[in-house]
C-alpha positions in Angstrom: 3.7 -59.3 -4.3 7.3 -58.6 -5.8 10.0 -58.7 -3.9 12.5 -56.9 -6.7 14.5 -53.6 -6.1 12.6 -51.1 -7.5 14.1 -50.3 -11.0 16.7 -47.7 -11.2 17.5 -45.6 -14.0 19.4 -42.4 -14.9 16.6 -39.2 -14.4 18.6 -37.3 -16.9 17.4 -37.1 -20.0 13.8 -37.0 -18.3 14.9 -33.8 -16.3 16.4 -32.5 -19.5 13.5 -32.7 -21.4 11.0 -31.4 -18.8 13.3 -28.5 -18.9 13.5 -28.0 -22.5 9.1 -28.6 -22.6 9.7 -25.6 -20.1 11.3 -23.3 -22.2 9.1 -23.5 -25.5 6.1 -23.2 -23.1 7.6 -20.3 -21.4 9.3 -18.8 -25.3 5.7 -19.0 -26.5 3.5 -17.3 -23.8 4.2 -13.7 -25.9 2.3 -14.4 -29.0 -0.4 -16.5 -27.4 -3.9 -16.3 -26.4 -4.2 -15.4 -22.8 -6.9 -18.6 -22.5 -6.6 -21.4 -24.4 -8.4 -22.3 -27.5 -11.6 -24.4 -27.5 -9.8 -27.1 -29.3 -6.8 -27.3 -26.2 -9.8 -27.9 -24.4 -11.6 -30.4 -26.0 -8.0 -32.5 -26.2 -7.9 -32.6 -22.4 -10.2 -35.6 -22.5 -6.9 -37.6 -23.7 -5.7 -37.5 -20.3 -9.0 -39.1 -18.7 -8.4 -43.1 -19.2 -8.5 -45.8 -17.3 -5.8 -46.2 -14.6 -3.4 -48.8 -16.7 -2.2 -51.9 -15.5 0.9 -52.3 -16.4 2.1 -48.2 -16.7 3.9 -46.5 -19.3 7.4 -45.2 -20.3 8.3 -42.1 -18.6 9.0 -40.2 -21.2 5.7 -40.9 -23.1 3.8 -40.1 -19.9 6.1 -36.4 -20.0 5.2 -35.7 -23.8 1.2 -36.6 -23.2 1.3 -33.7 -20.5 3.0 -31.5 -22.4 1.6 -32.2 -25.6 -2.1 -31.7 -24.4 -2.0 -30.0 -21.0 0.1 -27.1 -22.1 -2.3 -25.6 -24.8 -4.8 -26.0 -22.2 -3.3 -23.5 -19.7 -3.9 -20.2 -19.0 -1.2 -17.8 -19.4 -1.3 -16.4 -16.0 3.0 -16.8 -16.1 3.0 -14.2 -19.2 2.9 -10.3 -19.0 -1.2 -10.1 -20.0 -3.0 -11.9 -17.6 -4.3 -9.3 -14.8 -7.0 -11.5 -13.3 -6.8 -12.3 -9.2 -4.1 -11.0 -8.2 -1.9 -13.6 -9.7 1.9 -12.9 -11.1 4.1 -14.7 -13.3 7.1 -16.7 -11.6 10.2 -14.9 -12.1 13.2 -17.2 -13.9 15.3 -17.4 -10.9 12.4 -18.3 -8.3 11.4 -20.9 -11.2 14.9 -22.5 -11.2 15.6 -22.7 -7.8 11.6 -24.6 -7.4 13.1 -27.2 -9.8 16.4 -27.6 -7.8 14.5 -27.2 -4.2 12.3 -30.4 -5.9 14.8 -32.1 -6.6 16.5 -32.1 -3.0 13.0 -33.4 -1.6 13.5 -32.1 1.6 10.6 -31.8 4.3 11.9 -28.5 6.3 9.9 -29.3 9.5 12.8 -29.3 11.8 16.9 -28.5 11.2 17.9 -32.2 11.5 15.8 -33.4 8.6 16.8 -30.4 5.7 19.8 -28.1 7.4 19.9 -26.3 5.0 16.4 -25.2 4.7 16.2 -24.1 8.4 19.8 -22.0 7.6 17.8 -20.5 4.7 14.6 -19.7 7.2 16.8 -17.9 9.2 18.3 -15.6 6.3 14.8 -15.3 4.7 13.4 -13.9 7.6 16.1 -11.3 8.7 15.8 -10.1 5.3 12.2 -10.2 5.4 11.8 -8.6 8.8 14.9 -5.6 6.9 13.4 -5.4 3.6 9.7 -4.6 5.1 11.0 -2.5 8.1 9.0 -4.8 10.5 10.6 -5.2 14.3 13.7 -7.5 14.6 13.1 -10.5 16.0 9.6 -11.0 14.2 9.4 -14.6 12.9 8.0 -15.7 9.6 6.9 -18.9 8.8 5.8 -20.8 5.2 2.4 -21.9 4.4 0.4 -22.0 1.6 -1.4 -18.7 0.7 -2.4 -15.7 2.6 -5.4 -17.6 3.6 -3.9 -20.1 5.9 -1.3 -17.3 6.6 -4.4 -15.7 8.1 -5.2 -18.6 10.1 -2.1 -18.9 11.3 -1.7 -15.2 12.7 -5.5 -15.5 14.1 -4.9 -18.5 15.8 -1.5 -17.1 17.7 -3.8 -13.6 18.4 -6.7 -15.6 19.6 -4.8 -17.7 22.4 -2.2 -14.5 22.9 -5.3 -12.6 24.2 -7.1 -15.0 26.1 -4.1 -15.9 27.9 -3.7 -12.5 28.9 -7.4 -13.1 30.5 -6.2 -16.4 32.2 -7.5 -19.1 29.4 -5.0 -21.7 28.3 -7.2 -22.1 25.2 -4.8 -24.4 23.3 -5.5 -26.7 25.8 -8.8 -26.1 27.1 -10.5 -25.0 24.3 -13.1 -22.0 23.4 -15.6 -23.4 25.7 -16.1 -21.8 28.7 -13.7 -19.6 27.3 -13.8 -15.5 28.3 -15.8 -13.7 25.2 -13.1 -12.3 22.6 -14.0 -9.2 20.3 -13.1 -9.1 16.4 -12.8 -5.7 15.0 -13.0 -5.9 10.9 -13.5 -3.3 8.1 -16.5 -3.8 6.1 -14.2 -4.8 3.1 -12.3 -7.6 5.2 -11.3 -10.1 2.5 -13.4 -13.2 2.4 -10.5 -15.4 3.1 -10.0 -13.6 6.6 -13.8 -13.9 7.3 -13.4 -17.8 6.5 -10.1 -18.1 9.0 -12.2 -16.5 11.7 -14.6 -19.8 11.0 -12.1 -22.4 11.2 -10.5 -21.0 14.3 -13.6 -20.9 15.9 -14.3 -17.1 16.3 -16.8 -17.0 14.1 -17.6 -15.8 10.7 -20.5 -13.5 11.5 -19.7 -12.8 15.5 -18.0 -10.3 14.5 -17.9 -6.2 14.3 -17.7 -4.5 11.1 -15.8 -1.0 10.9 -17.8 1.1 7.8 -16.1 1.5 4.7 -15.3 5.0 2.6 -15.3 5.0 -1.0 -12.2 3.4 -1.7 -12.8 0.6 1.0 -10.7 1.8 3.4 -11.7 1.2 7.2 -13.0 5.0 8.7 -11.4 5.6 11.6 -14.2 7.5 13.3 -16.3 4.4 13.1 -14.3 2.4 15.1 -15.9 0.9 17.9 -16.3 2.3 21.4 -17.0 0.2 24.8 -14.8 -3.1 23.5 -12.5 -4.3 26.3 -9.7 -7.0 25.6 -9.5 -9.5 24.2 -9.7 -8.4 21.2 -8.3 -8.7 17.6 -8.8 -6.1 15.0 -8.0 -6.9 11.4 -6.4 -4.6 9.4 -6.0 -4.4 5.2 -3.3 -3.7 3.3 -4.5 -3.4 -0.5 -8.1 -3.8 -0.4 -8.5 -6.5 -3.2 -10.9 -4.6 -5.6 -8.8 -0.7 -5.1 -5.8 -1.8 -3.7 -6.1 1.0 -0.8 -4.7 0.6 2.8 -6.7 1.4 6.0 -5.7 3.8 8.5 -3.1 1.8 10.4 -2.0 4.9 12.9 -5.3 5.0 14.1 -6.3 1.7 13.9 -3.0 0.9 16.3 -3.6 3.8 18.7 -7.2 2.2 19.3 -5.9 -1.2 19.9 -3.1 -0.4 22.0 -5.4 1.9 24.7 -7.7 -1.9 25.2 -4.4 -3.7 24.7 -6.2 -5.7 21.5 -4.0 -7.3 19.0 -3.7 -5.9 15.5 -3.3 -8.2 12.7 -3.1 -7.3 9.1 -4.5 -8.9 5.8 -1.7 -7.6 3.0 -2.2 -10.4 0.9 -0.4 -8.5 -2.1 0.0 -4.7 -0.7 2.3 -5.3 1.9 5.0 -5.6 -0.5 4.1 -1.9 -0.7 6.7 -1.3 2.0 9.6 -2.2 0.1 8.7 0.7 -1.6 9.7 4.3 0.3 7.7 6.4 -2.2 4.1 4.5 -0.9 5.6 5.0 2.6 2.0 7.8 2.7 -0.1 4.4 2.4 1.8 2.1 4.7 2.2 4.3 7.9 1.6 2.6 11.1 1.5 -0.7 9.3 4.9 -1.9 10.4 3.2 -1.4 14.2 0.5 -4.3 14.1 1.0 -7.9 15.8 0.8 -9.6 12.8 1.0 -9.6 9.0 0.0 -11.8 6.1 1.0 -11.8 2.8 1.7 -13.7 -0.8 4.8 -14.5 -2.1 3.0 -16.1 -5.2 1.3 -12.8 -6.1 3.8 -9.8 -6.1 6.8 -10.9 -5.3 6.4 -14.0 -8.4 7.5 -17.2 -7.1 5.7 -20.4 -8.1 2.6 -21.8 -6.0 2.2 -21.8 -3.5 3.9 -19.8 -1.2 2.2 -17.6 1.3 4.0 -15.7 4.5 2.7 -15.3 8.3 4.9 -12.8 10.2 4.8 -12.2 14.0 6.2 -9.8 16.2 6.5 -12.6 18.7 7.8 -15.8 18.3 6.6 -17.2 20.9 3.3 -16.8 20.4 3.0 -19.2 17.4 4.9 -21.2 19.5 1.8 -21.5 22.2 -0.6 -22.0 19.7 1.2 -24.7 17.6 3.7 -26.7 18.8 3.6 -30.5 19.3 5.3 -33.1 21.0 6.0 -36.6 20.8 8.4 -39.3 21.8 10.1 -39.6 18.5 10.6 -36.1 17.9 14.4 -34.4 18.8 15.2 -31.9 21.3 14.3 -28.5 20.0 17.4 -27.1 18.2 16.9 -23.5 16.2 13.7 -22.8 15.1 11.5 -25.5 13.8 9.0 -24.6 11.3 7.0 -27.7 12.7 6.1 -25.7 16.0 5.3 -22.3 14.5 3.5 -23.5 11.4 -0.6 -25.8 11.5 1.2 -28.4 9.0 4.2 -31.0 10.1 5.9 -31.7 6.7 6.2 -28.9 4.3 8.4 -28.0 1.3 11.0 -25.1 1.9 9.1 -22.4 0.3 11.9 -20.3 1.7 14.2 -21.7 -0.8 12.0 -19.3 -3.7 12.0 -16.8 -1.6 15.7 -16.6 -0.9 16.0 -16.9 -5.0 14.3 -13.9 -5.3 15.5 -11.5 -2.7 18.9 -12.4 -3.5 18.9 -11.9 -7.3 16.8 -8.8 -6.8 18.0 -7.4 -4.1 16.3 -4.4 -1.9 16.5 -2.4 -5.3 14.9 -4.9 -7.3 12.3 -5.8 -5.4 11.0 -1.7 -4.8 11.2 -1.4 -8.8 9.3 -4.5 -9.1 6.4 -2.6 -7.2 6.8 0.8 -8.5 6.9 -0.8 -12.2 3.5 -3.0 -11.8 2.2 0.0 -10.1 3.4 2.4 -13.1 1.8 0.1 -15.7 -1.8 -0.1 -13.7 -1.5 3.9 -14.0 -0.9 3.6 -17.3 -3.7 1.2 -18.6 -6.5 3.6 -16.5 -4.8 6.6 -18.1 -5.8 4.8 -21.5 -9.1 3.5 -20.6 -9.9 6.6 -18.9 -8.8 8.2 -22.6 -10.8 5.9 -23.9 -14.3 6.8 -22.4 -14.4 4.0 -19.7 -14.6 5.2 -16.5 -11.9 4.1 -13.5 -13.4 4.1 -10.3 -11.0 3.6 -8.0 -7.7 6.3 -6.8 -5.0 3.8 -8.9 -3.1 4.3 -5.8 -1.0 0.4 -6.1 -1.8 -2.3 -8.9 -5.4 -2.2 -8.8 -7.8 -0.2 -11.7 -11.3 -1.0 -11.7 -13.1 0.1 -14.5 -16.7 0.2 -15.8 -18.6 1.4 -18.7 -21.6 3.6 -19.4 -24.4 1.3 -17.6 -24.1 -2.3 -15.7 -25.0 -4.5 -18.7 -22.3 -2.9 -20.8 -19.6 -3.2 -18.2 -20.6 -7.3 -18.1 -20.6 -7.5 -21.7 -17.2 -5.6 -21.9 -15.9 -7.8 -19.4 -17.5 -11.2 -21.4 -15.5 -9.8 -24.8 -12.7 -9.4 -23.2 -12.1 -12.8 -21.9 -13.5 -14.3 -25.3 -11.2 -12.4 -27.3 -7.7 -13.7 -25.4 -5.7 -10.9 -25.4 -5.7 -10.3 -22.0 -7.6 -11.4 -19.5 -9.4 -9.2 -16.5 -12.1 -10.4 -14.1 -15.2 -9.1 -13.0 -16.7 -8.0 -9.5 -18.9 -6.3 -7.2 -18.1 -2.9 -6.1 -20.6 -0.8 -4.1 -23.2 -3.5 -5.4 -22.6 -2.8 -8.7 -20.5 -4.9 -11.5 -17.0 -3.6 -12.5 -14.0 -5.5 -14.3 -10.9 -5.4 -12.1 -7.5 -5.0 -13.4 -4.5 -6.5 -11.1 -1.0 -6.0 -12.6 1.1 -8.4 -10.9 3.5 -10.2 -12.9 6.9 -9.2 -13.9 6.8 -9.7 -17.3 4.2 -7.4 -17.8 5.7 -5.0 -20.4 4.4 -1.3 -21.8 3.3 -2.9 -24.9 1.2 -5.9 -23.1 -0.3 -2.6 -21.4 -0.9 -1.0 -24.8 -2.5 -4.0 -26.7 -4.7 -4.7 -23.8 -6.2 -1.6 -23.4 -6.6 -1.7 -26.8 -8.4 -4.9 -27.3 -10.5 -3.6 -23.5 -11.5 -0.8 -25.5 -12.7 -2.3 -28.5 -14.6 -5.0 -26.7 -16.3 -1.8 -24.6 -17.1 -0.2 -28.1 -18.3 -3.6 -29.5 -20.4 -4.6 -26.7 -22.3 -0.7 -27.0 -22.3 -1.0 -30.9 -24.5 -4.2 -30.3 -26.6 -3.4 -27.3 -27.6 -0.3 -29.9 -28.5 -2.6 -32.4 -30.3 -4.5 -30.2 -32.3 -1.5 -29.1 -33.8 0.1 -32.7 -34.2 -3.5 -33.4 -34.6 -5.3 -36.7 -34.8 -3.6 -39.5 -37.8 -3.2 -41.5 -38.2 -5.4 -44.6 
């Protein structure tokens, strides 16, 4: 074993060039493929060796990533990708990663980064302003609305059955009193798979009937349920982007005294928005709320948001102690959050709101929501049918029979001009279209619908063909 100081040597000219790798990627997503060429892939199998010995130069290990893993990428940080919900990373959000990386700080607790626990405390007033949610609420970093979700559960499930007399963070589930969740038929299957790890269950659970958009119908909610009980709540269903009926869905819960928690993965950023205030009424009334900075508001991965009316009741469900921890001073992400160490993820955040500003950030949504508009208005022009009410960012789209639709959808991605998924809706196939990113311009809009169109006329042209079959000799 050595016993040398580890070498030392300046980082700059690395840093420099990682930055300048950066910029050609980031000057070159425009006039690229949306996926990456056959080829790209095919070269990925230079970066599969054995581990070496003896290691290599820095730099060399910098230009093999570059060289082969960026043409492998897909162009999710460009304006044409409109696949999972997933936006680009806005310059500034980008920049202040790199710095934030840099620092290396765990923000935990105040005495190990200072100044990411004085950033927590700005990011969440401006939060808790920018969303109109109740002052005091606290918001805490994790890694995606899924764990946000957890999170949120976890603090509703021991909330409630305190309330009944169970110290469940200490005693447990069993034995525990029986807790009711209340969830719309169209729950995101994230949600359903935080009820599992928190122990409520994945399928002990009651399911509120969807309408035609996926919203939860309020005159199928539940009677007879006593507390405790959680009902979960959807802002922007994830196939139509539409918003249950939060008014209702609050009145219920408060006459049982139930906590209401709500998935808004992407469409709570709807609030900063006045003009959408006709889908987000009662939202701002819930328990809890979980949402994606990665998606809408286009910082880098992975940044996801739980927000609480109550502090404290994070607090009962995840704080820890032991003997070489300090004396509580501020708030300590380490007690409101499942992990210990974690980057400051508010650092991003702060980025953003502060470039952007209240006005930014509501033309940010109205302009993603403008362009998904726009592309069903030209598909719609085109013969393709839109299913959904484009009521957010979310168009889903079919052609003339099932088959078609897949084949559309199978063009589409082949031909890498954009790129749109496929799903289920109403047990049949449908491509869905999420505008998310920032960059997402009117032409990206155009040439997209464009190439969508032509692989829809392409993909009937053939299954025509396909039909009189071959012609006769």
């Amino acid at each position: 074993m050595s016993d040398e100081d580890p070498p030392t040597a300046d980082p700059g000219p690395l840093l420099r060039g990682a930055a300048e790798r950066a910029q050609r990627y980031l000057a070159g997503l425009g006039e690229r493929r949306v996926t990456p060429e056959a080829a790209a892939l095919e070269q990925l199998a230079r970066l599969d060796e054995p581990l070496p010995e003896a290691g290599h130069e820095a730099g060399e290990t910098l230009a093999l990533l570059d060289e082969v893993g960026s043409p492998a990428t897909v162009a999710s940080a460009g304006g044409r990708y409109f696949g999972f919900v997933i936006g680009g990373s806005l310059p500034v959000a980008l920049a202040a990663n790199w710095l934030a990386t840099a620092w290396d700080q765990n923000a935990a607790l105040p005495v190990m980064s200072p100044v990411s626990a004085r950033l927590h405390e700005v990011v969440t007033r401006w939060l808790t302003d920018l969303l109109g949610l109740p002052p005091g609420s606290a918001a805490v970093f994790v890694t995606g609305t899924a764990m946000a979700n957890a999170t949120a559960l976890a603090a509703a499930r021991d909330q409630q059955l305190s309330r009944a007399g169970w110290d469940a963070p200490q005693r447990g589930l069993f034995g525990a009193p029986e807790l009711t969740v209340v969830i719309g038929e169209n729950a995101h299957s994230t949600l359903v798979r935080a009820l599992g790890l928190i122990g409520l269950g994945r399928e002990r659970v009651v399911r509120v009937p969807s309408d035609d958009q996926g919203r939860m119908r309020a005159d199928r909610l539940p009677s007879g349920i006593a507390a405790p009980a959680v009902i979960c709540a959807q802002a922007g269903e994830v196939n139509t982007g539409a918003f249950d009926p939060f008014p209702e869905v609050v009145a219920w819960a408060r006459k049982i005294g139930a906590w209401v928690h709500v998935d808004g993965a992407f469409g709570l950023w709807a609030l900063a928005d006045p003009g959408r205030a006709h889908l987000t009424a009662g939202l701002t009334d819930a328990d809890s709320w979980a949402v994606d900075a990665h998606k809408w508001l286009n910082v880098p991965y992975d940044s996801g948001i739980c927000l609480v009316k109550r502090p404290e009741d994070l607090r009962r469900s995840l704080a820890v102690s032991a003997g070489y921890l300090p004396p509580d001073v501020g708030f300590e992400a380490m007690h409101h959050t499942p992990q210990a160490s974690q980057r400051a993820r508010q650092v991003d955040v702060w980025a953003v709101l502060r470039t952007l500003g209240r006005r930014g950030v509501r033309e940010l949504v109205q302009r993603s929501c403008s362009r998904a508009r726009e592309m069903g208005e030209r598909l719609s022009g085109d013969g393709l049918e839109v299913v959904n009410d484009v009521v957010l960012n979310q168009v889903l789209v079919r052609a003339a029979s099932d088959q078609l639709t897949l084949a559309m959808a199978e063009r589409v991605q082949q031909d890498g001009t954009c790129w749109c998924g496929t799903t289920i809706w109403k047990g049949r196939p449908a491509m869905r279209i999420s505008v998310s990113g920032w960059a997402t311009s009117e032409r990206d809009i155009e040439s997209s619908a464009r190439a969508i169109s032509a692989a829809a006329r392409e993909a009937l042209r053939e299954a025509a063909a396909s039909a009189a079959g071959p012609s006769p000799a």
